[in-house]
C-alpha positions in Angstrom: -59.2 50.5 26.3 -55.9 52.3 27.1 -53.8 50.1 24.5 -56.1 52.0 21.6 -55.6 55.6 23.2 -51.9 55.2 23.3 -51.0 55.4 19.3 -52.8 58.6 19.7 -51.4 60.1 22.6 -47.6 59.1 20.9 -49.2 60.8 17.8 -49.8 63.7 20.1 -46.6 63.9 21.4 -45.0 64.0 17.7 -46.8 66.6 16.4 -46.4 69.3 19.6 -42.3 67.8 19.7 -41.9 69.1 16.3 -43.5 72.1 17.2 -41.6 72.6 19.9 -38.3 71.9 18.1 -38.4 73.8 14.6 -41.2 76.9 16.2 -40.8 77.1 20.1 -41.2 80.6 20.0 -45.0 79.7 18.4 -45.5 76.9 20.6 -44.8 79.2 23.5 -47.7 81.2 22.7 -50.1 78.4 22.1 -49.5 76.9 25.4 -49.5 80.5 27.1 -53.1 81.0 25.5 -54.3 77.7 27.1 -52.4 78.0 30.3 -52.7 81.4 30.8 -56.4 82.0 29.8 -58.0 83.9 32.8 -55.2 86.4 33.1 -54.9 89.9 31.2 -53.0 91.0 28.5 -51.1 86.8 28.3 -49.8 87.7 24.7 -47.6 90.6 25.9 -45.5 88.2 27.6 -42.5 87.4 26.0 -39.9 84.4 26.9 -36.7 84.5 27.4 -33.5 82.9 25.1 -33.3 80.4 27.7 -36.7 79.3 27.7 -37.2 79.0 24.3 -33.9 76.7 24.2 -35.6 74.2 27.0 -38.8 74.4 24.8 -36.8 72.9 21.8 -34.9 70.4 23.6 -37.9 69.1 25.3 -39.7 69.4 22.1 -37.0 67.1 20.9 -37.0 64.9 23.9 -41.5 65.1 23.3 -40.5 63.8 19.7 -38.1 60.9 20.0 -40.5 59.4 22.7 -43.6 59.7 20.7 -42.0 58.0 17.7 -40.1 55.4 19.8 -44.1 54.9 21.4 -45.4 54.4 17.7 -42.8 52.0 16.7 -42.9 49.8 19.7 -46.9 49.9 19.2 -46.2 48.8 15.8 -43.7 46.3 16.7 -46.0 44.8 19.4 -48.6 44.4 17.0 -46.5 42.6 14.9 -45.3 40.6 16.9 -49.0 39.7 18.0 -50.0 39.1 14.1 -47.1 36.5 13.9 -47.8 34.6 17.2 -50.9 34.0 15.6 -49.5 32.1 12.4 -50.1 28.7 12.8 -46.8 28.2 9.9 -44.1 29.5 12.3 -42.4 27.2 14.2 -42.5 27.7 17.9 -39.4 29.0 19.7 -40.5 27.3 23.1 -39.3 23.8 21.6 -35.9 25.0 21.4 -33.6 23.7 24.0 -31.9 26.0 26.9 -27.9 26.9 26.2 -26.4 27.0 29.1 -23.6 29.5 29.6 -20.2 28.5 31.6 -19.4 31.7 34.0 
């Protein structure tokens, strides 16, 4: 069940990165209207040069790790579609090479 959730959750994390990374000052608002949703007058708030600097890095860091996540769902995938082709010779035939250390 999880394995299916995953390529969305990655797809997720892609879309809010590059949010994050080319419109942090936007993305700062968005999360401070969820997060910050019983409180008064939330959109006065306004974030400091720091902040928005840690919003895009982690945006970028929230990018690279959602399409690294898509890519190694895709690999996996193909990597399970080949296993499966009776035509491919298998690799556990193949004999050990020892190593001299």
């Amino acid at each position: 069940m999880i394995q299916r959730l995953l390529p969305a959750g990655y797809a997720w994390m892609v879309v809010h990165g590059l949010l994050a990374v080319f419109l942090p000052k936007q993305a700062i608002k968005l999360n401070g209207k969820l997060l910050l949703r019983g409180y008064e007058n939330p959109g006065d708030l306004e974030p400091k040069d720091w902040y928005v600097r840690s919003t895009r890095i982690s945006g970028l860091g929230m990018l690279v790790t959602g399409v690294t996540g898509l890519l190694a769902g895709q690999l996996a995938e193909d990597e399970d579609e080949a296993g499966d082709d009776p035509d491919r010779a298998d690799e556990s035939d193949e004999e050990p090479v020892e190593l001299d250390i």
